[in-house]
C-alpha positions as CSV (number, residue, x, y, z in Angstrom):
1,X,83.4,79.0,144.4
2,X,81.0,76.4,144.4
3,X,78.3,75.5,141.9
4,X,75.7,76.0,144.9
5,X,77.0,79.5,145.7
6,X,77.5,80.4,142.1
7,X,73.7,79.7,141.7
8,X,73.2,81.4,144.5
9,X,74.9,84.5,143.3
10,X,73.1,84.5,139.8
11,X,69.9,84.8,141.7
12,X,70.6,87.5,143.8
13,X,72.7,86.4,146.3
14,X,69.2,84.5,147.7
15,X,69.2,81.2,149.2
16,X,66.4,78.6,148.6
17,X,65.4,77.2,152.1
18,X,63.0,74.5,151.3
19,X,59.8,73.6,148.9
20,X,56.6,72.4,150.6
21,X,54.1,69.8,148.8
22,X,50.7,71.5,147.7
23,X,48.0,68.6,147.2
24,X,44.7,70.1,145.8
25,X,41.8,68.2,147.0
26,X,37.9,68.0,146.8
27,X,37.1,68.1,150.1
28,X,39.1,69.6,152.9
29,X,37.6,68.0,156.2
30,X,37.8,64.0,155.5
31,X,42.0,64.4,154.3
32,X,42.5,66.0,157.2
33,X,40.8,63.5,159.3
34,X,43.2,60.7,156.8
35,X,46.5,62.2,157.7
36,X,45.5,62.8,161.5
37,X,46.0,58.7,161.4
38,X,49.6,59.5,160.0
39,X,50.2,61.2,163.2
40,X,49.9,65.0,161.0
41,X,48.4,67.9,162.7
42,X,46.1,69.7,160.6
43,X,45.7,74.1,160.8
44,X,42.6,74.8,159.1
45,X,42.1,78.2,157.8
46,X,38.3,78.8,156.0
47,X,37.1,78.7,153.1
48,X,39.3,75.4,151.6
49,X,43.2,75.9,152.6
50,X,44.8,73.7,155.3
51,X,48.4,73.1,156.4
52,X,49.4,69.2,157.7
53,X,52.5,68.6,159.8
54,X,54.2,66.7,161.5
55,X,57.8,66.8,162.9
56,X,59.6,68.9,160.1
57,X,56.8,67.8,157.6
58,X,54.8,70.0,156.8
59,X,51.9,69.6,153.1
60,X,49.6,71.6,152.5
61,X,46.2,71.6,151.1
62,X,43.9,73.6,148.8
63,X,40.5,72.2,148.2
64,X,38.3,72.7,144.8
65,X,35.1,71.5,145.6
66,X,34.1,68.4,143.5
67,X,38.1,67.9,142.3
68,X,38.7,64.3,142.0
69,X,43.1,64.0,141.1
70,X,42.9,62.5,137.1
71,X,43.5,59.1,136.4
72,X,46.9,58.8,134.3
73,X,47.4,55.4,133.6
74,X,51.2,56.4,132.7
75,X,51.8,57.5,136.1
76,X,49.6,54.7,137.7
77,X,51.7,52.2,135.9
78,X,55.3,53.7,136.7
79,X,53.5,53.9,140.9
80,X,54.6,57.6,140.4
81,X,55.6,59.4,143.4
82,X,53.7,62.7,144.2
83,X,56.1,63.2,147.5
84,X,59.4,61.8,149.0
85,X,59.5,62.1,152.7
86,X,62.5,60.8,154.5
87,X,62.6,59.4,158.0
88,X,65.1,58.1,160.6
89,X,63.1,55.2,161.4
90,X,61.5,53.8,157.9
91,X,61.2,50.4,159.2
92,X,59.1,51.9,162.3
93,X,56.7,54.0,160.5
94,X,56.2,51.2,158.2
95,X,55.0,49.1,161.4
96,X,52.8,51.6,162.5
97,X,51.1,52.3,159.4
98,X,50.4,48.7,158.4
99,X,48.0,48.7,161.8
100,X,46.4,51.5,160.2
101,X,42.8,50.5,159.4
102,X,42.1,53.4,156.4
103,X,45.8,53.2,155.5
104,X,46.5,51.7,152.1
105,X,50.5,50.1,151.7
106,X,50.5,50.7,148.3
107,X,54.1,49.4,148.2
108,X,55.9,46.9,151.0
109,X,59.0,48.1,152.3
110,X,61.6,47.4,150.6
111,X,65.6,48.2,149.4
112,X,66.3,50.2,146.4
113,X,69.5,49.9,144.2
114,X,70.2,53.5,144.6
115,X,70.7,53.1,148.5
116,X,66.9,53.5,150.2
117,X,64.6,52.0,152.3
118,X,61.2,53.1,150.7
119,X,57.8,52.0,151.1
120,X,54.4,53.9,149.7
121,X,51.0,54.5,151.0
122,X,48.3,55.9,149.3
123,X,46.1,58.6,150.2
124,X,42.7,58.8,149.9
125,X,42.7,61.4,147.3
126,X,44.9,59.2,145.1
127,X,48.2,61.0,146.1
128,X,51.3,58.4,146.4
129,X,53.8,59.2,149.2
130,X,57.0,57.6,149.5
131,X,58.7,57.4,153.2
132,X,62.2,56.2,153.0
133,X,65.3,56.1,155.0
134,X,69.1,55.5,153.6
135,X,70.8,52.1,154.2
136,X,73.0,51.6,156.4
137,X,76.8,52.2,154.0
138,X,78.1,48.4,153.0
């Protein structure tokens, strides 16, 4: 037996299917309107919750009026990532988010040592998201 199914078994017997990002946000309506550029389709459900997706995607949102995400220079410095999404065509995306007007390419794209593709943008709430594809095996 496995270590997966092991784990499995010591919880039950249930299966973990898959984890969704929760960004929490100030206001609601204008990051909606950000990641409809990103090619997401906002659900909005009243008074303050929203769910983004696109393709398999899916992040959700929970607004506090008047939150503004705190300023961590440790995390600013490291370009901490807040999500990891992976794609089959990085090098795509990449192209049509650098015509993006509002959209900020907080990092070019580029090959990482541990076998990705990866390039960040920036929100306009100050959330970092990484798309990335693996490279092609050497």
């Amino acid at each position: 037996m496995g270590i997966a199914e092991q784990g499995a078994q010591a919880a039950g017997g249930a299966k973990l299917r898959n984890s969704t990002t929760v960004f929490l946000v100030g206001n609601i309506e204008p990051t909606m309107e950000w990641y409809k550029q990103l090619g997401f389709e906002p659900e909005y459900y009243p008074p303050g919750f929203a769910i983004l997706r696109r393709d398999e995607i899916e992040i959700f949102l929970q607004q506090q009026p008047g939150y503004v995400v705190p300023d961590d220079p440790g995390r600013r410095q490291r370009q901490a990532w807040n999500v990891y999404i992976i794609t089959d065509n990085v090098k795509g995306l990449y192209e049509e988010y650098s015509e993006l007007p509002g959209v900020n390419i907080s990092r070019q794209l580029c090959p990482q040592e541990y076998g990705m593709m990866e390039f960040d943008v920036m929100d306009l709430n100050g959330y970092r998201l990484v798309f990335a594809q693996p490279l092609p095996a050497k």
